[in-house]
C-alpha positions in Angstrom: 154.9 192.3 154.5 154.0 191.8 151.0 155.7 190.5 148.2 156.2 193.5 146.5 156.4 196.9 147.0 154.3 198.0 144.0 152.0 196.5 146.1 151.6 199.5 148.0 150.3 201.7 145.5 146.2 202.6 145.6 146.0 203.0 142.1 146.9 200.7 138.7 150.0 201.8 137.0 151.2 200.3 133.9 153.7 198.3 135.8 151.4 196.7 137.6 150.3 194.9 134.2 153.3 193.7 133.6 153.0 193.9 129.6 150.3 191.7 129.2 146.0 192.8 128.1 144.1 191.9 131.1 140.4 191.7 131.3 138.4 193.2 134.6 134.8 194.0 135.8 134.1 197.3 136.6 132.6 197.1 139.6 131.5 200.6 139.9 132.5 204.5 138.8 133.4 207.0 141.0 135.8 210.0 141.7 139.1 210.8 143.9 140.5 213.6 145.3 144.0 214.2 144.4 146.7 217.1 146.1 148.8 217.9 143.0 151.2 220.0 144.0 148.6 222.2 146.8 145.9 222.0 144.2 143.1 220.2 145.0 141.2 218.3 141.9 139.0 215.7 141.9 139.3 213.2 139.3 137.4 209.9 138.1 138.0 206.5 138.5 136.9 203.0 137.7 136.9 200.4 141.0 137.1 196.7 139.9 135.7 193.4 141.3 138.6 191.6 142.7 141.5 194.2 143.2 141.1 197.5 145.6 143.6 199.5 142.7 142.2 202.1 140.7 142.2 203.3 137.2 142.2 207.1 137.0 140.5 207.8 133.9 141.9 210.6 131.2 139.8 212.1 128.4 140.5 209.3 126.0 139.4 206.5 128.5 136.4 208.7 129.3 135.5 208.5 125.3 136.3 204.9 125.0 133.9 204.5 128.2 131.2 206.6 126.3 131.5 204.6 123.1 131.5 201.3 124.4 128.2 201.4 127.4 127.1 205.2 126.7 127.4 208.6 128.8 126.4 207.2 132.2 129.1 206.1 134.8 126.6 204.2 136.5 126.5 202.1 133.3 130.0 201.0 133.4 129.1 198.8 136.6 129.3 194.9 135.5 130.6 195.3 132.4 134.1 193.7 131.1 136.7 195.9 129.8 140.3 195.2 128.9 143.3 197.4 129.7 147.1 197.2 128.8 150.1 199.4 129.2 151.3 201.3 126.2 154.0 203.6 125.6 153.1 207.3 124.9 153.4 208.9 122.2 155.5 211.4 121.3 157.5 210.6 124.4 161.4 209.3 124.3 162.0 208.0 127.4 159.5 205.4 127.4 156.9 206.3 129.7 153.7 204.3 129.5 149.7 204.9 130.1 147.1 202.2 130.8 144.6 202.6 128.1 140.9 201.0 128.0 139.7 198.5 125.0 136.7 196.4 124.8 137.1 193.1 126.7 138.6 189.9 124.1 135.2 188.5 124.7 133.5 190.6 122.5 134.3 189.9 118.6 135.2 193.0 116.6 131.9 193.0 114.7 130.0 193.2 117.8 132.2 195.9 119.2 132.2 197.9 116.9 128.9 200.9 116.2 126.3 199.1 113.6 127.3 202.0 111.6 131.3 201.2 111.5 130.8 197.7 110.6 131.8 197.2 106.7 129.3 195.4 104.7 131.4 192.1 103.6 133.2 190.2 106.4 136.6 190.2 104.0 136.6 193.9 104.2 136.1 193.7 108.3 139.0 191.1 108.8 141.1 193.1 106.2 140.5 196.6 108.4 141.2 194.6 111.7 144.1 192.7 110.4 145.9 196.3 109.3 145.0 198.1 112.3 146.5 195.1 114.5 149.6 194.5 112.2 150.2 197.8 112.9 149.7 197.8 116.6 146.8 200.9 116.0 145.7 202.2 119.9 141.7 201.8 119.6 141.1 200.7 116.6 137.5 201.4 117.3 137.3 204.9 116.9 139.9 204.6 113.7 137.4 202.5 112.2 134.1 204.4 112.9 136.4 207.7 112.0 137.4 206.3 108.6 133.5 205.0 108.1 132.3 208.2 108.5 134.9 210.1 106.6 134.0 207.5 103.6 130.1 208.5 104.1 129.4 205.1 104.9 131.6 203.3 102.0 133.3 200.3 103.6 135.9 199.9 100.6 136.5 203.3 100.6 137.3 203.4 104.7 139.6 200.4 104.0 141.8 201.9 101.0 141.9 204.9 103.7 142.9 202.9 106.1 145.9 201.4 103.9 147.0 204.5 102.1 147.1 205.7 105.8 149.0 202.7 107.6 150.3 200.9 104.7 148.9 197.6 103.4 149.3 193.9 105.8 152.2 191.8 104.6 150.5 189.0 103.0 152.7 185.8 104.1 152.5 182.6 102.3 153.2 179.3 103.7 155.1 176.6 102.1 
């Protein structure tokens, strides 16, 4: 008998993660059929080196996927992501999803699209510091969004950024 009884379950839930960002190799892409309520769908997954869970993959991870190693499941094989549970918005009672983010290994500059990345390193730790401060879900795409909605002026995707979220404390030590 195991040690738990979530350990049962085929595929990763958010309570398997127990609030914590953990890191895992996708070991390969692939699809599930699923009976929802007598209608059958099948629906993609990611399998990962050292666990036999699953991650069933939404539209939004599906994008994230596409952003970080291009259209191609088979791409996805080897590489590193990170995933946490977070709670869903909009929802009051709670309830959480497992999202996808690039793996802590990679630094923001290099995650980010060449075109996303501001041109001084203050603004880049400035737009990273807000969108953490604020706890902002994939602050990837909020970054490449405000980018491109600035035409490519980094100041101008940063005072966005802060009209949008509101500025970082700044704290000061004694």
């Amino acid at each position: 008998m195991t040690s738990s009884w979530y350990d049962y379950d085929v595929y990763l839930q958010p309570k398997h993660l127990k609030g914590k960002r953990v890191t895992l190799t996708i070991a390969r892409a692939g699809e599930v059929e699923v009976d929802e309520r007598g209608n059958k769908q099948v629906k993609p997954v990611l399998y990962f080196k050292g666990t036999a869970k699953y991650l069933f993959l939404n539209k939004t991870s599906r994008t994230m996927l596409c952003e970080m190693f291009g259209e191609s499941p088979a791409a996805c094989a080897g590489k590193k992501i990170a995933i946490q549970a977070v709670p869903i918005k909009g929802r009051k009672d709670g309830k959480e999803t497992v999202v996808i983010s690039r793996a802590a290994e990679t630094t923001p500059s290099a995650s980010l699209p060449p075109d996303a990345v501001p041109q001084e390193k203050d603004d880049l730790a400035r737009i990273w510091s807000l969108l953490e401060f604020h706890e902002i879900e994939q602050p990837e795409f909020v970054v490449k969004r405000a980018v491109t909605a600035a035409k490519g002026d980094h100041a101008v995707a940063l005072a966005a950024l802060e009209a949008k979220y509101g500025q970082v404390p700044v704290v000061v030590s004694s």
